[in-house]
C-alpha positions in Angstrom: -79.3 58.1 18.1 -78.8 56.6 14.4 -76.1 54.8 15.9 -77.8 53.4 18.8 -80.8 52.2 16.8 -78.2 50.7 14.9 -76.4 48.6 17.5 -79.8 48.1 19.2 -81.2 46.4 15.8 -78.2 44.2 15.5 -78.5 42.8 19.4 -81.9 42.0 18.4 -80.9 40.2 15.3 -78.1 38.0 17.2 -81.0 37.5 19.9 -83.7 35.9 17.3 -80.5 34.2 15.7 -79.6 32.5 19.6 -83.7 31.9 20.0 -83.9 30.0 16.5 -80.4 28.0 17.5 -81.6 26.9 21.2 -85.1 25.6 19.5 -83.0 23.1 17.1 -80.7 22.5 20.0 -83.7 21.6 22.0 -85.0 19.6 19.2 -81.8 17.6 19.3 -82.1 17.2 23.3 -85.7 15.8 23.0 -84.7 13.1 19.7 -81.8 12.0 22.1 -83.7 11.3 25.0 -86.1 9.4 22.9 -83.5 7.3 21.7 -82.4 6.3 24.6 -85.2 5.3 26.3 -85.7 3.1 23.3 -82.5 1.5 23.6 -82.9 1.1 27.6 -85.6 -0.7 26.1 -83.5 -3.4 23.9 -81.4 -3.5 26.8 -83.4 -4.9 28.8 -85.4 -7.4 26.6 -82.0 -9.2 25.5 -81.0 -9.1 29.3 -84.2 -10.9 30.0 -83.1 -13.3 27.2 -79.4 -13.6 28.6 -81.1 -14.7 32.2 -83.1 -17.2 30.9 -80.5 -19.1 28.9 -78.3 -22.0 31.5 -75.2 -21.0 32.7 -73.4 -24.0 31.1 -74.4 -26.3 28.3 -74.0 -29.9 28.7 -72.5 -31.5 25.5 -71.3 -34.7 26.6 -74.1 -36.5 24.8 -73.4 -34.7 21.7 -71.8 -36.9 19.1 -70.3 -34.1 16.9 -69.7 -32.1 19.9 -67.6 -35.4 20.8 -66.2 -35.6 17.3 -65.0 -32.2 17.3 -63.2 -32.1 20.7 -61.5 -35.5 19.7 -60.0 -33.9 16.3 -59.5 -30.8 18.2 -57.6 -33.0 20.3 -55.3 -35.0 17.8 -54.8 -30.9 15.8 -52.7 -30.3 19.3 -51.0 -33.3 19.3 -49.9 -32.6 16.1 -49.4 -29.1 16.7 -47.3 -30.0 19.8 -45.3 -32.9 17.3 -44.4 -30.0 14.9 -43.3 -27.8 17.8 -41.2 -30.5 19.1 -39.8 -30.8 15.2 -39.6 -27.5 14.8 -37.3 -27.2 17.9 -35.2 -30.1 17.2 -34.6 -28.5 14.1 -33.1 -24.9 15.6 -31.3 -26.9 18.0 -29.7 -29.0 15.1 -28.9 -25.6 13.1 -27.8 -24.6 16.0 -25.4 -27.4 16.0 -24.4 -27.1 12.8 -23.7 -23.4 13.0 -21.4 -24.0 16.2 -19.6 -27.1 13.7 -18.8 -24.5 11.0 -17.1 -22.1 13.2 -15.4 -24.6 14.4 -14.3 -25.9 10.8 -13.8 -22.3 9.9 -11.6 -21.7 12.7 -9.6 -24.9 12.0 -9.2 -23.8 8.1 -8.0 -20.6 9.5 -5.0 -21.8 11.6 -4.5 -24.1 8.6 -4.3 -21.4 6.4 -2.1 -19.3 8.7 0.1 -22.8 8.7 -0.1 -22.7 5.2 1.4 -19.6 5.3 4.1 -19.9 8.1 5.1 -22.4 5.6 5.6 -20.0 2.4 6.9 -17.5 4.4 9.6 -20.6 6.1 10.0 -21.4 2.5 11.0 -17.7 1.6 13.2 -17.1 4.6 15.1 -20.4 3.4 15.3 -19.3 -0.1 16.8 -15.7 1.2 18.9 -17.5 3.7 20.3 -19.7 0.6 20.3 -16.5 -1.8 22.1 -14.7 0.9 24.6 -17.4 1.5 25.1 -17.5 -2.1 25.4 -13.9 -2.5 28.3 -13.9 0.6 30.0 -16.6 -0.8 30.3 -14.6 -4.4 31.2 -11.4 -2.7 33.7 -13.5 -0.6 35.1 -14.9 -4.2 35.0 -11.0 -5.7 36.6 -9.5 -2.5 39.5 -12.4 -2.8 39.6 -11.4 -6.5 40.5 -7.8 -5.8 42.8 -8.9 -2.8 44.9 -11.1 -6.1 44.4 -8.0 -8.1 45.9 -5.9 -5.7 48.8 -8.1 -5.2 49.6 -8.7 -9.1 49.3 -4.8 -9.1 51.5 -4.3 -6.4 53.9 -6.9 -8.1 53.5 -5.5 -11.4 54.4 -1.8 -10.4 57.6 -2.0 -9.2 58.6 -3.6 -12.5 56.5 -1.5 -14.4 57.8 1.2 -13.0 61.6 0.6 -13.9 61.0 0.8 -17.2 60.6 4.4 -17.5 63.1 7.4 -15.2 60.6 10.3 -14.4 56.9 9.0 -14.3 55.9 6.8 -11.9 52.5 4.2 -12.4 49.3 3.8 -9.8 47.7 0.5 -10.8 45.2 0.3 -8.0 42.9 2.9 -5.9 40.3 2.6 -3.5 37.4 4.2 -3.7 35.0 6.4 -1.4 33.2 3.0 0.4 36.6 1.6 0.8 36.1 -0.8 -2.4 39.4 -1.8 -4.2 39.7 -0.8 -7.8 42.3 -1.1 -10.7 43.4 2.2 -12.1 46.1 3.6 -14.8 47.3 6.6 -13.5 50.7 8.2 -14.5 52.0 10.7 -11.5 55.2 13.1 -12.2 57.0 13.9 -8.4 54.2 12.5 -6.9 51.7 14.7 -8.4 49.2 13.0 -10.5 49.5 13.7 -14.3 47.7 17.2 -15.0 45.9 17.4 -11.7 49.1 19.7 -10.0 52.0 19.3 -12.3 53.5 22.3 -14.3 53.5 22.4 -18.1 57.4 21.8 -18.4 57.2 18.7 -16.1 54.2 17.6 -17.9 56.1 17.6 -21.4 59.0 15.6 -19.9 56.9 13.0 -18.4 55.2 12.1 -21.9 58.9 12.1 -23.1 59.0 9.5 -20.5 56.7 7.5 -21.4 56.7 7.5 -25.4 60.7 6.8 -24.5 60.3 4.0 -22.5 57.4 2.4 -24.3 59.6 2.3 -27.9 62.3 0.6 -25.5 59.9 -2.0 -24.0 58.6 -3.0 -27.9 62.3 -2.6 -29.1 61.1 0.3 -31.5 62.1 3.0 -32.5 59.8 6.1 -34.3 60.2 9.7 -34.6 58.5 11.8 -31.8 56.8 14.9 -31.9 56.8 17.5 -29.7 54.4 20.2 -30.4 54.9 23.1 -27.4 58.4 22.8 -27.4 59.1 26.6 -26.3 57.4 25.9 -23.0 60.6 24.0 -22.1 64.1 24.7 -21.9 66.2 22.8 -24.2 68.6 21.7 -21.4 65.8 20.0 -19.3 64.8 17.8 -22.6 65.6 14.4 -22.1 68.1 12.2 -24.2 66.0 9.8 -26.4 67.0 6.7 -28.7 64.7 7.9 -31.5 63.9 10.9 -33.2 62.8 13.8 -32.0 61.1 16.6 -33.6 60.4 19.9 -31.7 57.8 21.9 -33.1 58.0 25.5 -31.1 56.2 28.7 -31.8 59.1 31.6 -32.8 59.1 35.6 -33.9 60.0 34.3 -37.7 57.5 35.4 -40.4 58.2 32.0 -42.3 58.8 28.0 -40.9 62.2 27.5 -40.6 63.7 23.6 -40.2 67.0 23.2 -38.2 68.6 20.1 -37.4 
């Protein structure tokens, strides 16, 4: 019961709450319809007004009516003038843009021109520095082809000077390039590459030999490592010769 007296009490709240809001809402209803009858009312007084005025006013007797159309008149004219000017001018930048391309185009194939002509100028001054460079390797390569042949002169001479080494005075190298040597060689061996101790001692008797002969010369020689050859394979020499060998004795003994 408490509960529906409750809920009962509120519904009749809400009810006098809807009452009080439909009385303003019929207050607003009633100062709406006033106002418009009012303005119906305005309405039709200026359309009484509008009715009564002439469709079109006749002007042509009006001086500054006259006076205004004639310098509304002459504003076109000048209006139109500066649209004509105004044209003429986008047509002449028009123009002048279309000109420039053209001038820019033109000082592009000069400049490419310009440049055929360096690079024409280049190619030239390889061409002339390659020419140059085959006429000095010509020179060089006929240099080496003289220096091969004075070698190959020279060793045959050279080479009868002395009884067991034998002289290379010229090689080639890995590119095929021709270069002067000074090689000693001992039965076609070159000199401490593949020759044997022994062989090695009597070719720089050879040489120290033949050299004293050549200057016409004659000095003692030395020959440390004598016990690594026998005496019979020494050669004869036409100066003296001093063997130095290693020996068993506990003091340095001299013999002659």
């Amino acid at each position: 019961m408490e509960n529906i007296t409750k809920q009962g009490n509120e519904v009749v709240q809400q009810i006098k709450d809807l009452k009080a809001e439909t009385a303003t809402l019929q207050e607003e209803i009633e100062k709406q319809k006033a106002e418009k009858l009012n303005a119906n009312k305005v309405k039709n007084e200026l359309t009484e007004k509008l009715n009564v005025l002439p469709e079109k006013v006749d002007l042509s007797e009006n001086q500054e009516y006259e006076s205004l159309c004639l310098e509304v008149s002459k504003m076109e004219e000048a209006l139109h003038a500066e649209n004509s000017r105004t044209d003429y001018r986008s047509a002449l930048k028009a123009e002048i843009a279309e000109l420039q391309a053209q001038i820019d185009g033109i000082n592009a194939e000069l400049g490419k021109a310009a440049h055929n002509v360096e690079i024409d100028e280049q190619i030239t001054d390889l061409q002339s520095k390659q020419r140059a460079k085959a006429d000095s390797e010509k020179i060089l390569y006929e240099l080496s082809l003289l220096s091969r042949r004075k070698n190959e002169m020279l060793v045959e001479d050279i080479n009868s000077h002395f009884k067991v080494v034998r002289w290379i005075l010229f090689d080639f190298q890995k590119n095929g390039e021709y270069k002067e040597v000074c090689i000693p060689t001992v039965d076609g061996k070159r000199f401490g590459e593949s020759t044997n101790t022994g062989r090695e001692i009597i070719a720089k008797l050879d040489i120290c030999n033949s050299l004293q002969k050549f200057f016409e010369i004659s000095l003692p020689v030395f020959l440390d490592g004598a016990e690594s050859i026998n005496e019979e394979n020494i050669p004869e020499m036409d100066s003296q010769l001093i063997l130095l060998k290693v020996t068993g004795d506990r003091e340095l003994k001299v013999e002659v």
